[in-house]
TIGU-287999 format. One record per residue: x, y, z negated of N, C-alpha, C, O in turn; residue in three letters. Coordinates in steps of 0.05 Angstrom, whole numbers, plus 5000, padded with zeros to 4 digits. Atoms other than C-alpha are relative to their C-alpha. Layout:
BEGIN
XYZXYZXYZXYZAla/...
END
This chain:
BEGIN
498949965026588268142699501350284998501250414977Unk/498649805010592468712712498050295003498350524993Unk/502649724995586069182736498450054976497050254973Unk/502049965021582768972664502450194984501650404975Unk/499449925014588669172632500750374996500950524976Unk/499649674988589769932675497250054990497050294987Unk/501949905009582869962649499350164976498250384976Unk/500749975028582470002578502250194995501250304975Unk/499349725008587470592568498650215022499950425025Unk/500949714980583271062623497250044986496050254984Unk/501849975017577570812579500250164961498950254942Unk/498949865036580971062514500050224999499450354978Unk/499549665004582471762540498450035006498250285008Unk/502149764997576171872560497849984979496050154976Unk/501350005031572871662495502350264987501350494986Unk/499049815020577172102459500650295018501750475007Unk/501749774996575472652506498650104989498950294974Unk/502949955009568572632496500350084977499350304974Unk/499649935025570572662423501250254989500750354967Unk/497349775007576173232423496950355006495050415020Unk/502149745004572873962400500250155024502550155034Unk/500849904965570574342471499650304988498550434971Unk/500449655008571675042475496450134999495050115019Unk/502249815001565175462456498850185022498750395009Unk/501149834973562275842521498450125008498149995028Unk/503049944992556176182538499950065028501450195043Unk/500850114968553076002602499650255015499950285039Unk/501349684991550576742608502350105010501650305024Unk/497049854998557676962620501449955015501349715018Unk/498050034991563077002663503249884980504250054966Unk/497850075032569576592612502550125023503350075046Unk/497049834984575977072630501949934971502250124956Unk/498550085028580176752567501850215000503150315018Unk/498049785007583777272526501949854975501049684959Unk/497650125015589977062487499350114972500349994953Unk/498249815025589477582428497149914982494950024979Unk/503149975022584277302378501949724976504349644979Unk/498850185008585576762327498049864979496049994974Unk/502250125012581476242280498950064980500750124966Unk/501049815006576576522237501249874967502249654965Unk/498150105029579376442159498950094974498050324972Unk/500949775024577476562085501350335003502650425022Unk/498549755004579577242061498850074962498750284949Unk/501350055033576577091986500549764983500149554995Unk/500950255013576876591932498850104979499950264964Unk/501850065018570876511888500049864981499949624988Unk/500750255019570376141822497950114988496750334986Unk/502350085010565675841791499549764970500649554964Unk/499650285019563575471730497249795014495349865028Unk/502150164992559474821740497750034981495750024996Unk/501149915013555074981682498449654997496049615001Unk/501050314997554174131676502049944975503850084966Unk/498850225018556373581625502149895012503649814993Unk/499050134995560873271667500950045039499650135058Unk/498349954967565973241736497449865010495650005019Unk/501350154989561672671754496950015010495849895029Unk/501649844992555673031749500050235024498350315040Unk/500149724990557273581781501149965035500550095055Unk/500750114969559873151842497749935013497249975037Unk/503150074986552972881850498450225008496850235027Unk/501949754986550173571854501450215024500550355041Unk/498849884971555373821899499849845020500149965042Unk/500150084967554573341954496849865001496449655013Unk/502950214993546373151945497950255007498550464995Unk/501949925021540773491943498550054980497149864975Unk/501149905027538073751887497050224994496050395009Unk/502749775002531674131854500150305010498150435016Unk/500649765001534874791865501049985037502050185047Unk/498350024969537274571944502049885002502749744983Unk/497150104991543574361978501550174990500850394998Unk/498249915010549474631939502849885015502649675028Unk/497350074999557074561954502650164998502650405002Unk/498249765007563474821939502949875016502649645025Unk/498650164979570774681982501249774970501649524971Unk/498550225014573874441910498449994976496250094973Unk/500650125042572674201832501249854987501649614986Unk/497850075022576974231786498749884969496649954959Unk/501450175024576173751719502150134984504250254989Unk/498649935032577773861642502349845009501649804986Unk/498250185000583573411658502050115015504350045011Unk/498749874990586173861705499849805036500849905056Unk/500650184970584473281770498950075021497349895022Unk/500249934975582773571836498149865017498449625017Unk/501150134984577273421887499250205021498550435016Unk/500549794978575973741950497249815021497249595033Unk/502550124986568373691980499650185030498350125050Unk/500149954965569174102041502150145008503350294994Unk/497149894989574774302087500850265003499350395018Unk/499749754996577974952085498650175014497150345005Unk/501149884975576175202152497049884997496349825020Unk/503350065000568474972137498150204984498850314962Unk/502649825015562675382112498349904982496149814989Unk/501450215019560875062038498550294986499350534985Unk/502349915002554475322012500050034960498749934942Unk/499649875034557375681938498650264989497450274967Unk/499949794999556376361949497650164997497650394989Unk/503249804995548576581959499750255010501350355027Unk/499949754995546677191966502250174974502850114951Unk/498649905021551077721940501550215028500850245052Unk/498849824990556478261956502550124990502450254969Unk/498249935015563878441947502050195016503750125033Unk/499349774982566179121972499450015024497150105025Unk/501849994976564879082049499249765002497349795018Unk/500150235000563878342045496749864992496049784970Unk/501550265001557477952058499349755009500949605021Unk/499650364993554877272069502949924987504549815002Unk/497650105004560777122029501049635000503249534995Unk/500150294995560076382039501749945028503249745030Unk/499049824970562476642113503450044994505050045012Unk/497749714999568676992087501849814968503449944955Unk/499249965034570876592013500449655009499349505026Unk/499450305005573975911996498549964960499250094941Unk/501050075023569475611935502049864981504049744989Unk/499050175009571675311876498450034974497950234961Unk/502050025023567575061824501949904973503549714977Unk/497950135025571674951745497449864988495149954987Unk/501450165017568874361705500250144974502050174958Unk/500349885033565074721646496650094996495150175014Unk/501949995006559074771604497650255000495350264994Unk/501749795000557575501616501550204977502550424980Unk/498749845027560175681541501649914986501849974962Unk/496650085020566975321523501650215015501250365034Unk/497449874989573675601532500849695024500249455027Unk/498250244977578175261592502349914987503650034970Unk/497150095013583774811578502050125012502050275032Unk/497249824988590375021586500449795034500749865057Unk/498250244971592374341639497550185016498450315035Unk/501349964980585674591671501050325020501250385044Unk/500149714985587175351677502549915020502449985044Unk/497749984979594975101703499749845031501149865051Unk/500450104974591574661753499150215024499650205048Unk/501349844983587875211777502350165013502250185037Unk/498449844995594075661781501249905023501750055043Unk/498850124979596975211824498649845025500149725041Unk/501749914980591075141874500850205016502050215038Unk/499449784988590975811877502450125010502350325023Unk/497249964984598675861897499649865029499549995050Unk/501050104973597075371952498150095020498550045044Unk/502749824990590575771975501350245020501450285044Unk/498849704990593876441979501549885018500749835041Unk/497350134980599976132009499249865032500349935052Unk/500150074987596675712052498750175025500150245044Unk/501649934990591275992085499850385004498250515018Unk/499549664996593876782076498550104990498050315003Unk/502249795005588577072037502550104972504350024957Unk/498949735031590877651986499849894975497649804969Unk/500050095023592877451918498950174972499050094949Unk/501649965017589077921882496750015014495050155004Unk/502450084997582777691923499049784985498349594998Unk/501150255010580477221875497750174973498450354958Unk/502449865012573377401839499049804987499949574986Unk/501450305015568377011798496850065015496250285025Unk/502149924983561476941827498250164988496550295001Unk/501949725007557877371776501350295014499850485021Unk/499349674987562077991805499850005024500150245030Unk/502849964983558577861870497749995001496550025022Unk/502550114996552177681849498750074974497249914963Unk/499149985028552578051782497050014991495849985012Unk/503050145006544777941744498149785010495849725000Unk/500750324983543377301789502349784985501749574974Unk/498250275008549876901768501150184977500750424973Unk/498549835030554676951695502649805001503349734979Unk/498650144998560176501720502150075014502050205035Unk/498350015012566476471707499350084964500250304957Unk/500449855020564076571633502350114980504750074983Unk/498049815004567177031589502249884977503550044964Unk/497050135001572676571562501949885016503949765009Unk/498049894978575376621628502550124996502550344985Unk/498149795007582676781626500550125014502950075017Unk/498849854981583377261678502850084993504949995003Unk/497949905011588177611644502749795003504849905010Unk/498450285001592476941643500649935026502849855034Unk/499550014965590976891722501850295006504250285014Unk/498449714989593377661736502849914990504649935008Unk/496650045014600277441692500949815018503349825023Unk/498750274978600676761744500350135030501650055049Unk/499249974970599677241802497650075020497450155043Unk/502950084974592177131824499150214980500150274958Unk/501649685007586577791815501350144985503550044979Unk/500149805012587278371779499950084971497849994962Unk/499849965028588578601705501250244988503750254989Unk/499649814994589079201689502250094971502149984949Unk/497049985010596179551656500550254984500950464995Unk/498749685016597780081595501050155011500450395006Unk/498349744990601980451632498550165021499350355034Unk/501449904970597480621683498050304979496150404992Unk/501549835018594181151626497150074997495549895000Unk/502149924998588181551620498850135028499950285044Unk/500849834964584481771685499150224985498250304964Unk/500449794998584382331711497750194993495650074997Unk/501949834995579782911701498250045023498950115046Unk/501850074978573182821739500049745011498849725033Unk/500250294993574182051748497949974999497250014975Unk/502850184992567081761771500649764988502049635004Unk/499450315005567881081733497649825016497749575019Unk/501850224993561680871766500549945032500149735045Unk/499050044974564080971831501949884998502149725016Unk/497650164996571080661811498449755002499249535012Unk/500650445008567480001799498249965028498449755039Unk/500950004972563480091863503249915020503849695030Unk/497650004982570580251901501549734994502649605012Unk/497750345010574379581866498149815007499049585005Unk/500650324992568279101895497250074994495650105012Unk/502550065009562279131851497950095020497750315032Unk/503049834983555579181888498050164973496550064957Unk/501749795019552479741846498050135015498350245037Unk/501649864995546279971848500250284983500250274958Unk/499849795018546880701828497750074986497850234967Unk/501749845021539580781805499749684976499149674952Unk/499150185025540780121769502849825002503449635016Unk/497650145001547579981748501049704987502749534991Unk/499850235025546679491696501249855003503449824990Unk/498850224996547878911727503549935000505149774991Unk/496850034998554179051746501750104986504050124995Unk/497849975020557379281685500349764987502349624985Unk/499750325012554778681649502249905010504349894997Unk/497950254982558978271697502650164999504450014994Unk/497249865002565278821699501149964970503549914968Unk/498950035021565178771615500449764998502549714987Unk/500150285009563778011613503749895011505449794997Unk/497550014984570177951671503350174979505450074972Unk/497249895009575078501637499650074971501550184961Unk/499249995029572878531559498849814990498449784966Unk/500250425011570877751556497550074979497249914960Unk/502149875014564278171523497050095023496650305034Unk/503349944987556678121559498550094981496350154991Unk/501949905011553378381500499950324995498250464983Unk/499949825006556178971501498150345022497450325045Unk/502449874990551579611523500650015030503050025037Unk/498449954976551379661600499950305009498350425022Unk/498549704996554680331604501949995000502949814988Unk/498750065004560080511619502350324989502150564994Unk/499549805021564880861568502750045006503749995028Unk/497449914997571581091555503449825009505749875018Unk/497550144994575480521558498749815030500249785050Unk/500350074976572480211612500950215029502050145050Unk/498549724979574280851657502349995001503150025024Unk/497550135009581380681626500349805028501049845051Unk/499850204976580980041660499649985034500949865050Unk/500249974971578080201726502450115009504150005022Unk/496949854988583780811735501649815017502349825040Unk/497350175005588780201720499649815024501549755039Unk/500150294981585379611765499950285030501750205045Unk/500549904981583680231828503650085015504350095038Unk/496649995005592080361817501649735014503649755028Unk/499050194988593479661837498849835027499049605034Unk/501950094978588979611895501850025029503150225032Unk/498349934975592479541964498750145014499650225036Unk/
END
């Protein structure tokens, strides 16, 4: 009796051995463990609209397969402002695609997703935007990434995606704390300002012999306007100055 019972806890710890995460190694190698490294972490947050009818929808296509592939994002936020989280921080959820945001690729690698419940072309509610706000306090906070790292996925992926659409309140996020918005006082730039290079330097992946794309997505983001020509003009140069001014 007492040999069954010394049994079953030497059997427990070595089940939950077997179970417990095993350091990474390569066999090729000599392992000389070095202290100075640490676990690998966002350094981005992405939104996104679901461009669906419904949360409930838009859960089924975040955790199934689907016609266009496997999709997923870490959260999704509802008109209601209700919260759901489909994959864990520290995990690699499949939002991001191809794309590019200043040195940053594979951003799926490097970005915490978050998909907002919306049709593509409404405005956001207010409970929804303050839910978000308060995500993103937890985000930054938690996990250390920079509080004006927060992008929408057309401004990595600008003529492929149009999301965050442009009744997006950024402007409303920069006032809570999260990205960028750019400030009157900051005036007219200077003489010889490159605006196309500012918008290169703040993120955008620009192609210099075609820019297009990525104005679209800079006007849709900071003048809540995609139809407007993609060039870029006087006040947009304005704005870059202003957002290149608040860049760390």
């Amino acid at each position: 009796m007492m040999k069954k019972t010394l049994l079953l806890p030497l059997v427990l710890i070595a089940s939950l051995s077997a179970c417990s995460p095993q350091v990474v190694r390569n066999p090729l190698a000599t392992w000389h463990a070095s202290p100075n490294h640490n676990e690998r972490g966002p350094v981005v947050i992405v939104l996104h609209h679901t461009d669906q009818d419904s949360v409930a929808e838009s859960l089924h296509t975040l955790s199934t397969a689907n016609s266009g592939g496997k999709v997923s994002s870490h959260y999704l936020l509802g008109k209601d402002g209700d919260l759901y989280q489909l994959v864990a921080d520290n995990r690699r959820a499949w939002h991001a695609g191809p794309g590019r945001w200043g040195p940053l690729g594979d951003l799926n690698s490097t970005s915490i997703g978050i998909e907002i419940d919306n049709d593509g072309d409404s405005p956001f509610p207010p409970v929804q935007v303050d839910a978000l706000i308060v995500l993103l306090e937890d985000l930054t906070t938690r996990l250390n990434i920079p509080r004006h790292a927060v992008i929408g996925h057309a401004d990595l992926a600008p003529g492929r995606k149009q999301d965050p659409n442009r009744f997006f309140p950024w402007q409303a996020l920069a006032e809570a704390g999260f990205g960028l918005w750019p400030k009157a006082e900051h005036g007219l730039p200077p003489a010889g300002f490159d605006p196309l290079l500012a918008l290169r330097t703040f993120g955008y992946p620009v192609d210099r012999a075609k820019p297009e794309a990525a104005i679209t997505a800079f006007h849709r983001r900071f003048r809540g306007d995609d139809t407007l020509p993609p060039v870029l003009d006087a006040e947009d140069a304005r704005i870059l100055h202003s957002l290149l001014q608040q860049m760390p």
